[in-house]
C-alpha positions as CSV (number, residue, x, y, z in Angstrom):
1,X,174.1,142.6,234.5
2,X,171.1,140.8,235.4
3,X,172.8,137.8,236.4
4,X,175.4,139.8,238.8
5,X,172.6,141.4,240.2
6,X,170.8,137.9,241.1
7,X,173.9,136.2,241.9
8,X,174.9,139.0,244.3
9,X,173.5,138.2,247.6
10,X,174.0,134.7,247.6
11,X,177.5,135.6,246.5
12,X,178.3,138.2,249.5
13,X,176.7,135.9,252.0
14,X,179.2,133.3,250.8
15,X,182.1,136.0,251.1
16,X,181.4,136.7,254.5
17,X,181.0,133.0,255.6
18,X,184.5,132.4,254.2
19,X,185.8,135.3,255.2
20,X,184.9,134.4,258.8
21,X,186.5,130.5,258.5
22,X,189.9,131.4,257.3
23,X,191.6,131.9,260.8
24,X,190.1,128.6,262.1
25,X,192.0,127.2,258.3
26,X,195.3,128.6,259.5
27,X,195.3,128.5,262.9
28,X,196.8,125.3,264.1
29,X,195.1,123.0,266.9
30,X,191.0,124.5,265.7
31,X,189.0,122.6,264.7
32,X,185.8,123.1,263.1
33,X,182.8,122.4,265.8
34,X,179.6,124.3,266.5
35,X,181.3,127.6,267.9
36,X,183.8,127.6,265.2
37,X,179.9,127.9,263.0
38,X,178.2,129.9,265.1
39,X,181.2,132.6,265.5
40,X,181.5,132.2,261.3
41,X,177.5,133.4,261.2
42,X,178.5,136.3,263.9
43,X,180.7,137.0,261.0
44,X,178.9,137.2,258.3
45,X,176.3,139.8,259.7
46,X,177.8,142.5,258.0
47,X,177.6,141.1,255.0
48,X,174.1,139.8,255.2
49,X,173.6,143.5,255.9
50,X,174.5,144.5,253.1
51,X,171.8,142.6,251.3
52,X,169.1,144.0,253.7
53,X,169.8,147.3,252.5
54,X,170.3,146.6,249.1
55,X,166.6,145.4,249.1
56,X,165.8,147.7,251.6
57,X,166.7,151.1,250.4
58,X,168.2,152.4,247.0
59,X,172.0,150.9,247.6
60,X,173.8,150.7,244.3
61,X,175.5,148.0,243.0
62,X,178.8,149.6,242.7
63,X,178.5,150.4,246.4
64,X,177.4,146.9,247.2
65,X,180.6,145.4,245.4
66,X,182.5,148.0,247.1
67,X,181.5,147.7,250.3
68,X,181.8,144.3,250.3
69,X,185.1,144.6,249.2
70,X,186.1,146.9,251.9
71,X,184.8,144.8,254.2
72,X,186.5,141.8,253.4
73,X,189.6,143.2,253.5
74,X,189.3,145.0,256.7
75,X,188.1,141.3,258.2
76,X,191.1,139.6,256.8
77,X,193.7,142.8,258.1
78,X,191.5,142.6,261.6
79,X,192.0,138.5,261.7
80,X,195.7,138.8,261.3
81,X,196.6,141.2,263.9
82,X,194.6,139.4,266.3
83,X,196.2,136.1,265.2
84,X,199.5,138.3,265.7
85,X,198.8,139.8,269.1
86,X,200.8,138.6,271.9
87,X,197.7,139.5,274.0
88,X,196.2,137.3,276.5
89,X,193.1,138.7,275.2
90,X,193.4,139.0,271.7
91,X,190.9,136.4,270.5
92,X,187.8,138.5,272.0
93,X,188.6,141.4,268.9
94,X,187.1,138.2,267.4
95,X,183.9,139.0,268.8
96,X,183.9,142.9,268.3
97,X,185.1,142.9,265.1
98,X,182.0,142.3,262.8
99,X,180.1,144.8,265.0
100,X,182.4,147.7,263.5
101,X,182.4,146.1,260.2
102,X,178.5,146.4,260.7
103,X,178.9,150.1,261.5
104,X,181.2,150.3,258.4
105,X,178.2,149.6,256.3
106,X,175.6,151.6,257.8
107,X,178.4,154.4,256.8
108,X,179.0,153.2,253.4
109,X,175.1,153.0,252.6
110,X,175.3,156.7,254.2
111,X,177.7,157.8,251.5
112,X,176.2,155.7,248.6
113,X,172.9,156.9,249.1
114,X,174.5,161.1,249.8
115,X,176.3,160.4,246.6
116,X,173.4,159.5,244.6
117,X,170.9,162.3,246.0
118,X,173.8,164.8,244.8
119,X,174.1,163.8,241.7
120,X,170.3,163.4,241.3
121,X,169.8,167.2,242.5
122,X,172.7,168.4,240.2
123,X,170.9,166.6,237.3
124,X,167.7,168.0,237.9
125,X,169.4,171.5,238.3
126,X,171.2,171.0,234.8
127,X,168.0,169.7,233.3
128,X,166.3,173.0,234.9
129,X,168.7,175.5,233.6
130,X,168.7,173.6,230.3
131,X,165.1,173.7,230.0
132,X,165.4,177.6,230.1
């Protein structure tokens, strides 16, 4: 486990980065310059949020690897609509995007950190009762 757990933030910052360059991989006519780069960083934001908090506050690792699961999906389902859109103005969703992937995380490290102050109080309350 210590491995994952080093391995982790590197990995998730690569996730995102990737995550970010696969429309520019299928789209025909990109090519990769600096915006192509700078819009892949815009991209990875969440993901490199994901670390901050994980050093930051007590984010578990199971919520880490399923955030960042979420989160890549949701970026890979919001690429292809836009990609499908017949809008004029599809390709600024490009833009907005990470930010509500970004409030996706501030919502999962809500829950993750609800969910462990639950089961902390139940455990305390069980260790109470038992105690007599």
């Amino acid at each position: 486990m210590k491995v994952a757990e080093r391995m982790i933030d590197p990995a998730l910052l690569v996730l995102g980065f990737a995550v970010s360059l696969l429309p520019f991989l299928w789209w025909e006519g990109v090519g990769l310059d600096l915006w192509v780069l700078v819009f892949c960083l815009w991209g990875t934001v969440p993901f490199a949020l994901i670390v901050f908090f994980r050093h930051l506050t007590e984010f578990s690792f199971a919520g880490v690897i399923a955030t960042a699961i979420a989160l890549a999906a949701m970026a890979v389902a919001a690429q292809i609509d836009i990609h499908r859109s017949d809008s004029s103005t599809a390709g600024i969703g490009f833009l907005f995007y990470p930010a509500w992937l970004t409030a996706l995380v501030s919502a999962a490290l809500a829950l993750d950190l609800m969910t462990r102050a639950v089961l902390r109080h139940l455990a305390r309350r069980d260790v109470k009762a038992s105690n007599g």
